[in-house]
C-alpha positions in Angstrom: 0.0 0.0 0.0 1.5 3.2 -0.7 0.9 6.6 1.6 1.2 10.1 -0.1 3.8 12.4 2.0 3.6 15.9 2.0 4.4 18.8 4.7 1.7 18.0 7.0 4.1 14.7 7.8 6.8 16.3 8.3 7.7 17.0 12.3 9.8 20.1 12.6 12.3 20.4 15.5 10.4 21.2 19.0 6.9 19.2 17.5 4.9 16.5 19.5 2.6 14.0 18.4 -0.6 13.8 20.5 -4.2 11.3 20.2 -1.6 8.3 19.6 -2.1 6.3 22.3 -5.0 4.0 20.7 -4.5 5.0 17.4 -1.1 3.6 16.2 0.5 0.3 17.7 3.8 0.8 15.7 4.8 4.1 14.2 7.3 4.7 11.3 9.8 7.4 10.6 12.0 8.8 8.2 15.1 11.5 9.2 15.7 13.7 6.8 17.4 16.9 6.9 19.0 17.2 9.8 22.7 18.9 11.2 24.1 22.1 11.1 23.5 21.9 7.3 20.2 21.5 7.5 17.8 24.9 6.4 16.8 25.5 10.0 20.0 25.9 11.4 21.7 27.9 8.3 19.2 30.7 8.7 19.3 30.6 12.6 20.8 33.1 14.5 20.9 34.2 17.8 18.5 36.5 19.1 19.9 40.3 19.4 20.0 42.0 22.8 16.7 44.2 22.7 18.9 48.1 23.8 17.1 51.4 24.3 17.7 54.5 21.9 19.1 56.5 24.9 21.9 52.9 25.4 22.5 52.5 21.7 23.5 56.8 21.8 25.7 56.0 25.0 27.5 53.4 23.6 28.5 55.6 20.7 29.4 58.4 22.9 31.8 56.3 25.0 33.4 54.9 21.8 33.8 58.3 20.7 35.2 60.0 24.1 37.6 57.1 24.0 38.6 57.8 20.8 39.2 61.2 21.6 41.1 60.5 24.7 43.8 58.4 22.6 44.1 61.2 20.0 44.8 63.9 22.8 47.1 61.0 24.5 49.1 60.6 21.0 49.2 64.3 20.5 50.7 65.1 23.6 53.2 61.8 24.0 54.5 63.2 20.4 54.6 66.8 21.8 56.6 66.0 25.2 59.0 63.1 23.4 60.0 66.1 20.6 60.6 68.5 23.6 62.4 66.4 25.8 64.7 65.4 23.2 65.4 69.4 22.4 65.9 70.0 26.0 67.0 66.8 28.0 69.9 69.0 29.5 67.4 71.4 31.1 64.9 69.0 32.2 67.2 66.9 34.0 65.0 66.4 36.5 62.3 64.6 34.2 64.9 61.9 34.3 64.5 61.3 30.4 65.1 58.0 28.5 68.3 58.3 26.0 65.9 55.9 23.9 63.0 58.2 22.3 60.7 55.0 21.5 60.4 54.4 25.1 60.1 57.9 26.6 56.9 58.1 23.8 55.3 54.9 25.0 56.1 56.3 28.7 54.5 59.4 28.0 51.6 57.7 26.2 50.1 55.8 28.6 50.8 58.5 31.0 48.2 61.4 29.2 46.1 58.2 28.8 46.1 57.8 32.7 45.6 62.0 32.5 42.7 62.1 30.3 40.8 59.0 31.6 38.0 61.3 33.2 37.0 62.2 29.5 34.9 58.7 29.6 32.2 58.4 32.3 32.8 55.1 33.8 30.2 55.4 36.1 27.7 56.7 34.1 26.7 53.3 33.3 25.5 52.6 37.2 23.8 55.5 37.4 21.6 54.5 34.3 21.4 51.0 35.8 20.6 52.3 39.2 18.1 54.7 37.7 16.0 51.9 35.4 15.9 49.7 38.9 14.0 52.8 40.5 12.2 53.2 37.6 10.5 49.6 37.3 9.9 49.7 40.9 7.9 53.1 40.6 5.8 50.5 37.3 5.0 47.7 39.6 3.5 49.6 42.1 1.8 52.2 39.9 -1.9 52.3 40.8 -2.7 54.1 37.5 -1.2 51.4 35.8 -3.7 48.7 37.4 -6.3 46.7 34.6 -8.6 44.0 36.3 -6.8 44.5 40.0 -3.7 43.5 38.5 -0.6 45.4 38.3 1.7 46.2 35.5 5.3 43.8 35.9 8.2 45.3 34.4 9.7 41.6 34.0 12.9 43.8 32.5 14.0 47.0 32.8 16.6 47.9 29.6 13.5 49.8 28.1 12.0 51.6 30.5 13.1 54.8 28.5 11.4 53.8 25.2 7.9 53.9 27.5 5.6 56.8 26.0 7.3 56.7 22.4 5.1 54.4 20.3 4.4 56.2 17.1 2.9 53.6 15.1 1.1 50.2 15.6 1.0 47.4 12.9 -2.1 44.9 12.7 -1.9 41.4 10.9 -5.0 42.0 8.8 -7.4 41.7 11.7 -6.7 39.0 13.8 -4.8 40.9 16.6 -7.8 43.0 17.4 -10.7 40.6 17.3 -8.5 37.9 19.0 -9.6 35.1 16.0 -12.1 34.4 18.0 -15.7 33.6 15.4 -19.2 32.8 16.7 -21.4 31.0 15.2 -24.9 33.6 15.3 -26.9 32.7 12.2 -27.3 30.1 9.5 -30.2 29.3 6.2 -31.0 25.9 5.4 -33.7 25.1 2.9 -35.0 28.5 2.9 -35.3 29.2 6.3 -33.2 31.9 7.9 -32.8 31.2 11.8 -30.8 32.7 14.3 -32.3 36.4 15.8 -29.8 37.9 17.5 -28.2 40.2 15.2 -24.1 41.5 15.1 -24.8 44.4 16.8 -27.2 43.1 19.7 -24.6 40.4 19.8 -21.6 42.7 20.6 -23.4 44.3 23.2 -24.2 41.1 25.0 -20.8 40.3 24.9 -20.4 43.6 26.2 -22.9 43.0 29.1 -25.2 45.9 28.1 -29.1 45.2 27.8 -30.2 44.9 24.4 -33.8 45.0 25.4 -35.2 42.1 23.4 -37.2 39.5 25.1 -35.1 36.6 26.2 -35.1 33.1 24.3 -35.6 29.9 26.3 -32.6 27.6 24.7 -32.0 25.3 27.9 -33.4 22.2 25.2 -30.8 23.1 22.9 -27.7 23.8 25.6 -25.4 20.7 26.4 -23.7 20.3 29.7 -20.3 21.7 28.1 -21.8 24.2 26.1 -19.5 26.8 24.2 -20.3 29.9 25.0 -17.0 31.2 23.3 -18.0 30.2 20.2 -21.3 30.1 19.8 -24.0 32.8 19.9 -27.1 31.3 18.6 -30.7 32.0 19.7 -33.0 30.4 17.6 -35.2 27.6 19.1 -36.9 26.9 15.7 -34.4 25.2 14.8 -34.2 22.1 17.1 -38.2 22.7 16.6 -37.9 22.0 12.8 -35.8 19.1 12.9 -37.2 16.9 16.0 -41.0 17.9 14.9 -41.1 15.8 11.7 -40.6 19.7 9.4 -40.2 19.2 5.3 -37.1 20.8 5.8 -35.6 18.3 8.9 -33.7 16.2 6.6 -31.7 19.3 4.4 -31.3 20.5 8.6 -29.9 17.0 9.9 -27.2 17.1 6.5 -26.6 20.8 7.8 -25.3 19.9 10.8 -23.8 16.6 9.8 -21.7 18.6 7.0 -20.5 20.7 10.2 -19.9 18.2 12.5 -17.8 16.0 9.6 -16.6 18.6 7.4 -13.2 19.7 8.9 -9.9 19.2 10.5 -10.3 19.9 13.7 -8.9 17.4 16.2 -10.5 16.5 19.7 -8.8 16.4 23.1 -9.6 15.8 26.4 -8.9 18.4 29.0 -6.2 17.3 31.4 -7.5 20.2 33.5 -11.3 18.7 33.6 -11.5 15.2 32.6 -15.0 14.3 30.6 -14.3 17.5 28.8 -13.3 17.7 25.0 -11.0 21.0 23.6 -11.6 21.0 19.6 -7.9 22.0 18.6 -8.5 23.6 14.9 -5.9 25.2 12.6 -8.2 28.2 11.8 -10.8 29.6 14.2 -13.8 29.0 11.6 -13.5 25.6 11.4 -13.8 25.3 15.6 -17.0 27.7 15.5 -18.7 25.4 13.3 -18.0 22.0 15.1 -19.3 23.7 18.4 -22.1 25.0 16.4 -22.5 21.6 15.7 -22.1 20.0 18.9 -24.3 22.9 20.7 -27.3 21.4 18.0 -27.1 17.7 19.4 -24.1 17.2 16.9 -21.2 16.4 18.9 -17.6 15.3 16.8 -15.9 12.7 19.9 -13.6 11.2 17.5 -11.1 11.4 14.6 -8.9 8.7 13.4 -6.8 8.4 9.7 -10.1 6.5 8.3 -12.6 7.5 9.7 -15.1 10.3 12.3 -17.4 9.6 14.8 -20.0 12.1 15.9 -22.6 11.9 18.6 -26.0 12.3 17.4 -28.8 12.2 19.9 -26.8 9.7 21.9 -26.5 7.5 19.5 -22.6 7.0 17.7 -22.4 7.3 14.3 -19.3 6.7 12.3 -18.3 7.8 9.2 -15.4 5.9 6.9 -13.5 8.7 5.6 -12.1 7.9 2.1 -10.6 11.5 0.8 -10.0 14.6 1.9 -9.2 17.7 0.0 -8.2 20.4 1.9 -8.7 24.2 1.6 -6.2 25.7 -0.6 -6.5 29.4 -1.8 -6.9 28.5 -5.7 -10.0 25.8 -4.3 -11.4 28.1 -1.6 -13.3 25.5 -0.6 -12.5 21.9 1.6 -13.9 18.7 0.8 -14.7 15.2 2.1 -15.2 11.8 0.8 -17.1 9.4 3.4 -19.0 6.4 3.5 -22.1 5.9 5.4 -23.5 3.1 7.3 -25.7 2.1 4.9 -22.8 2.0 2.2 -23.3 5.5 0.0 -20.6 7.4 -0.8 -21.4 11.3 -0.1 -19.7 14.1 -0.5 -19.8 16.9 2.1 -18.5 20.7 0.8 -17.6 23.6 2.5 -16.5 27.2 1.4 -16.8 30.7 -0.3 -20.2 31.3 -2.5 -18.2 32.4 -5.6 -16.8 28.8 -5.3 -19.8 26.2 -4.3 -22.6 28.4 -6.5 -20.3 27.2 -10.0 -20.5 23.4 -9.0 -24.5 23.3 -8.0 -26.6 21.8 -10.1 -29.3 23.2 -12.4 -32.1 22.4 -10.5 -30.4 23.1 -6.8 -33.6 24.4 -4.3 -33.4 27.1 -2.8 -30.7 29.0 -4.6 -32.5 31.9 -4.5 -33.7 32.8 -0.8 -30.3 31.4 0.4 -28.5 33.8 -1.7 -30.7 36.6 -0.8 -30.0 35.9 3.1 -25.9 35.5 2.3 -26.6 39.3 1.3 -28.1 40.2 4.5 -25.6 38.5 6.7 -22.8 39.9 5.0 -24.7 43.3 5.1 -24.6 43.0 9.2 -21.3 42.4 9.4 -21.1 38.6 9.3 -18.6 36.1 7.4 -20.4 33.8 5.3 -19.5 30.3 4.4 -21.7 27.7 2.0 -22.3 23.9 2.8 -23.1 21.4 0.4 -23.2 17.7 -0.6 -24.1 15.5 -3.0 -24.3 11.9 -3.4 -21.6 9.9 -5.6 -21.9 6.9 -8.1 -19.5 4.1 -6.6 -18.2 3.7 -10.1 -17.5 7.2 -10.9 -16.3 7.7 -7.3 -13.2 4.7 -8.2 -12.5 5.6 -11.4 -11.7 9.3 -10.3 -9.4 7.6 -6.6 -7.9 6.0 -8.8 -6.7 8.7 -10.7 -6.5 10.7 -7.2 -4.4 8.5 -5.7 -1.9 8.4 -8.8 -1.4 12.0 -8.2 -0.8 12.4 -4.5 1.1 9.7 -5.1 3.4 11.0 -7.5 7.0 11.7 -6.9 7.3 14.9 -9.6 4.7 17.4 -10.0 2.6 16.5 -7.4 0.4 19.6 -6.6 0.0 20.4 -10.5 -1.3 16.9 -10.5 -3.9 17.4 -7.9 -5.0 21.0 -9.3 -5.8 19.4 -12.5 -7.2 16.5 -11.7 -11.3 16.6 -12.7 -13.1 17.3 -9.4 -16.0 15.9 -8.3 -16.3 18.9 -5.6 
């Protein structure tokens, strides 16, 4: 049998494995580029000592005082030597050198010894003396107090640069809302659900009253529910799908496409056994498996073949044939499974642009669900499109094979993939 190898196998220095213990019996590796040769260590390099503008200024003053002192020191050795040589009778009492090389180096080091006030030796105690004070005066700064905890100065080589930030650089938007996405509101079959809307949302968050009518969602609340990453108020949803609704079957492949759909990898909390931490690589893909898991959905279990999710209790397993993950040309991620009852489906997940070119002609509600994309994106939301579809088990091998040929391939591999034809 032969495994595809790409980056995701590789373990860079400093990595651990984790959710091995019942999953592999005997694991195999390969070491490959490794030594003071390798990449890694090439472009290492140790980390520079972080110095204040005021140190950086006193360091080149020093240099230059020092400088200085050795040209007046050389001046003045030259100046003495030529006049003790011209008048070594008079001078006597100098008690001159009848070799001129050593009455210069003589007369050197003594200006040197003359001049050495020129550099500030202890100015360099009193700044250190000074920056002590100063973190002291930080630590126990009431003004500087957020939460009834104080400000630490954990080091005090740039205390002076406090009070000089000119400009402040963001990546994109991530390091002011903390990559932190709830999910608030969702269409299936035509149905918009979810009330609360971004702004009424914030302001919860916020802990002002939004002076709407509260919701009764204990039915829909599991003991470990997310509250991080989930903000959904919308009992009509649950109502739709347990009642027996013409629409509870498009919302039970909803959810499942959530709650299978994805990467994300469960762990138990050391901290509070029984409890599960979803460990995702981006923060959309843990909103929607909480989403999932806060609608009776729960993902327990992920292994190299297949996912297990909890549905009303009851465990059902999914055999996971392919995955195709979310690439910035595909905008989109994709997975093959196989259900209990043998069909091969395919569950979809990404942009509109993306998932509205690969729907069928006759697709239902295409319409209404793009009309309420417009209005979530209008209140400030990020909107994402689920799909699936059902494949033909002869289709389905005739295109793995041709799948697996490419992943497989030792030249050219990711052209390969690109162009292989999709069924997604």
């Amino acid at each position: 049998m032969t495994y595809p190898l790409s980056p995701k196998q590789l373990l860079l220095r400093g990595a651990c494995l984790r959710n091995t213990k019942e999953l592999y019996t005997e694991l195999y590796t390969v070491t490959g580029f490794t030594g003071h040769d390798s990449k890694l260590l090439m472009n290492s390099r140790e980390t520079p000592l972080k110095r204040s503008n005021v140190e950086v200024v006193t360091n080149y003053n020093i240099f230059f005082m020092l400088f200085l002192e050795i040209g007046l020191a050389i001046v003045c050795s030259v100046g003495s030597t030529i006049w003790l040589s011209r008048n070594a009778n008079r001078a006597w009492y100098l008690h001159p050198d009848k070799k001129i090389t050593t009455t210069g180096i003589r007369n050197f080091l003594t200006f040197v010894i003359l001049f050495n006030n020129l550099i500030p030796i202890s100015l360099y105690v009193s700044m250190e003396c000074v920056k002590v004070l100063q973190a002291y005066f930080i630590n126990v700064d009431r003004f500087m107090v957020y939460n009834s905890t104080f400000a630490e100065a954990r080091t005090s080589n740039l205390n002076e640069e406090l009070g000089q930030v000119e400009y402040i650089f963001s990546d994109k938007t991530g390091t002011l809302t903390k990559n932190i996405m709830q999910f608030r509101k969702c269409s299936i079959a035509g149905v918009s659900y979810g009330n609360a809307s971004a702004e009424e949302s914030e302001a919860e968050a916020a802990g002002e009253d939004t002076a709407q009518p509260s919701v009764d969602i204990e039915m829909q609340q599991p003991a470990s529910f997310d509250k991080v990453h989930v903000n959904f108020q919308d009992v009509a949803l649950l109502h739709n799908l347990h009642s027996g609704h013409e629409t509870a079957d498009v919302i039970d492949r909803f959810i499942t496409v959530m709650a299978v759909c994805h990467a994300v990898i469960p762990e138990e909390n050391t901290d509070d056994p029984g409890k599960v931490i979803y460990q995702s690589a981006s923060p959309d893909e843990g909103a929607l498996v909480a989403a999932a898991k806060f609608l009776g959905y729960e993902f327990e279990e992920r292994t190299p073949h297949s996912v297990t999710i909890c549905v009303d209790g009851e465990k059902v397993n999914f055999d996971l044939l392919n995955t195709l993950d979310f690439t910035s040309s595909r905008k989109r991620m994709s997975v093959i499974v196989k259900t209990l009852d043998g069909r091969i489906v395919l569950f979809c997940k990404g942009a509109d642009s993306v998932i509205y070119e690969r729907l069928s002609p006759n697709t239902e509600y295409k319409d209404v669900t793009t009309q309420h994309l417009k209005e979530f994106a209008s209140e400030g939301l990020r909107t994402l499109v689920l799909a699936w579809t059902q494949l033909d088990s002869t289709a389905y091998e005739e295109w793995n094979k041709v799948f697996q040929e490419a992943v497989t391939s030792l030249e050219n591999r990711e052209k390969r993939v690109r162009f292989i034809p999709t069924r997604d």
